[in-house]
N, C-alpha and C positions, 0 to 999 in steps of 0.2 A: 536517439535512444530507442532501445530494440525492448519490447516489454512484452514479457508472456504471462498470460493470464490461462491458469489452469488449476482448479483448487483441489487437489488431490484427497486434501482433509473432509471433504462434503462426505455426508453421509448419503446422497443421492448420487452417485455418480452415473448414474443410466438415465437417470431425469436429466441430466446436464448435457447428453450424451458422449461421454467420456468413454462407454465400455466400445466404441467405436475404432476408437484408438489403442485400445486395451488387448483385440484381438488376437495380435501374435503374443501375448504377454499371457494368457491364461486366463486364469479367474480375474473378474472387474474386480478387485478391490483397491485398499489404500497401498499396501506393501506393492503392487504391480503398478499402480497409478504415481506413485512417488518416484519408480524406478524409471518411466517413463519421462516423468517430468525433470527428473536429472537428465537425463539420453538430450531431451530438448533444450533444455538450458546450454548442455556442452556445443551442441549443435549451434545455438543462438551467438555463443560467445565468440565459438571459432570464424565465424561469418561477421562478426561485428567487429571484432581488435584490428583487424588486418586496415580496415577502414575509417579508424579511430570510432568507432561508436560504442559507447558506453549497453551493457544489457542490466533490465531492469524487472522487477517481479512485486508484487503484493503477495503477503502473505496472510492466513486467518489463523490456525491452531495447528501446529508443530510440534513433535518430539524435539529431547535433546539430540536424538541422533542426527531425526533429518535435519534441525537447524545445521549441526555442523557441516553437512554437506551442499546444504545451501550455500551458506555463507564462504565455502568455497568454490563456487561454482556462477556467483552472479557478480555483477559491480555495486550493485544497490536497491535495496531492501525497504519496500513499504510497506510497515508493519498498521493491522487495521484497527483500530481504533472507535470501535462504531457506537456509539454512545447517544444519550439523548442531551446530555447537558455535559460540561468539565469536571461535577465534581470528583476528586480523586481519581481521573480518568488517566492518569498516568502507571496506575497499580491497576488496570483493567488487563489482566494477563502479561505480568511483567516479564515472567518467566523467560518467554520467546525472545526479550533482549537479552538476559543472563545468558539464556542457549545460546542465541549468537555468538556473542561475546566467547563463548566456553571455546569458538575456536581459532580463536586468534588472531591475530594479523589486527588490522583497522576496519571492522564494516560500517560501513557507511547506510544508516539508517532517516528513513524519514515516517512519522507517524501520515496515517492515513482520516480523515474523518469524511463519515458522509452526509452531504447538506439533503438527503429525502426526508421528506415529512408527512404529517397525515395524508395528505391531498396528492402527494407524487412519488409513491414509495416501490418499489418491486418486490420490497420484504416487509421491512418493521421501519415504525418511522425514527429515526437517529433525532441530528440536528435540526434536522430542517425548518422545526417548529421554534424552538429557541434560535436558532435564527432572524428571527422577525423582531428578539428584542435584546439582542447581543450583536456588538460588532463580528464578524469575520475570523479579525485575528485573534481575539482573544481566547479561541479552542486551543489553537498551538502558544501563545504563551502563557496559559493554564498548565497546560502539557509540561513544556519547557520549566515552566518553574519551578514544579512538582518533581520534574525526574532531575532538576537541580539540587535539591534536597536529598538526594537519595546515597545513599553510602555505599560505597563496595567496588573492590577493585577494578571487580568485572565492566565499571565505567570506561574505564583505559584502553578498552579496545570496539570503543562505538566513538563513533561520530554523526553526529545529530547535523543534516541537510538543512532542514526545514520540514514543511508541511506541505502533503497533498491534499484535493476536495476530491471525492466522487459523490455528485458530480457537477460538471461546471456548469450545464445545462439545464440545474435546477435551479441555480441562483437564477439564469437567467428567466426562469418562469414565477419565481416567487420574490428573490432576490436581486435586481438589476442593478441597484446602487455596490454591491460585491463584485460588480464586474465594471476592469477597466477597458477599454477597445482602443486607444491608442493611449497608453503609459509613457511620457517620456523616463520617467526615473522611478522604478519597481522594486521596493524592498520583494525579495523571493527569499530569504532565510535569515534566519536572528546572524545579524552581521557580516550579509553580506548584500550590495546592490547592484545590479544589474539596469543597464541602459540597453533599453527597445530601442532598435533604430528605423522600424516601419511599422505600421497597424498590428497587434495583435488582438486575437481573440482567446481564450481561454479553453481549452478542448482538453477531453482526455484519450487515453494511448490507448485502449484496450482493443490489440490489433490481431490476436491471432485467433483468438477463438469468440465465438457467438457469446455474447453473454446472458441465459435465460432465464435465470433468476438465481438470487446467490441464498447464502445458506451460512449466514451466521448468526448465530444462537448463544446463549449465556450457558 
């Protein structure tokens, strides 16, 4: 999996340093930063298919536009999710699925949650806290149940993965019993199971760019 991480949407993109990459494009902003991040994606994708590899992205807050050129532009979509607890956390900016959805085809979506907490945060502290007295799974099938409930055509063109953490390296500082190290038999998404056939460890992807602090806000 090829996964680019670049948040176009930050309201700091010089703090991230983004306007780096921005140079031939003009002024740092979101319209020249989003154009950019399309150019990469195409770029990611054209370099991945050839090689059977799937490209993969996180998103925070998106137009309708941009969603639609996402969603044709990646294989799959980790939409964030950063919350302190479940409740109604499935209407925590639903929008960006509808936008999705608005263009078509099958996207292949997986919600995103983050396990930082007071103690090991880089922003604000999410789950990490409620963590300590909630199983694991129960953020995604909170999630799951909730957008099971939910009406509207614009369902018929999502498909629901599973669930990401960022990040796996906080369970392992707060949370150890959330982390398996050799799994023979690993539920990875509401009905589907997958067989590990050597030691895993649990890591996240975020491989192309530095990540200095992120920037999502209510």
């Amino acid at each position: 999996m090829f996964n680019l991480e670049f948040e176009f949407w930050s309201h700091d993109l010089d703090g991230l340093g983004y306007c780096y990459y921005l140079s031939e494009y003009g002024e740092c902003n979101r319209e020249n930063a989003f154009a950019f991040y399309i150019e990469q994606l195409n770029i990611l994708r054209a370099a991945a298919h050839p090689i059977n590899v799937e490209t993969e992205i996180h998103i925070g807050w998106i137009t309708e536009t941009e969603a639609a050129q996402i969603a044709n532009a990646v294989d799959r979509v980790l939409v964030h999710y950063y919350r302190q607890n479940d409740y109604d956390i499935v209407n925590y900016g639903i929008d960006r699925l509808i936008d999705l959805a608005g263009a078509g085809g099958n996207i292949r979506v997986a919600p995103i949650f983050s396990s930082e907490g007071t103690d090991n945060t880089d922003d604000l502290p999410f789950m990490g806290d409620w963590l300590f007295t909630h199983p694991v799974d129960q953020a995604f099938e909170s999630w799951y149940n909730q957008y099971s409930t939910l009406a509207g055509q614009w369902k018929e063109n999502i498909n629901i993965l599973g669930a990401v953490w960022f990040t796996y390296g906080r369970f392992n500082q707060n949370h150890p019993n959330h982390i398996t190290l050799q799994p023979d038999n690993q539920t990875v998404s509401k009905g589907q199971t997958t067989v590990f056939k050597q030691q895993v460890l649990l890591v996240e992807e975020w491989n192309l760019f530095e990540r200095h602090k992120k920037h999502y806000r209510k």
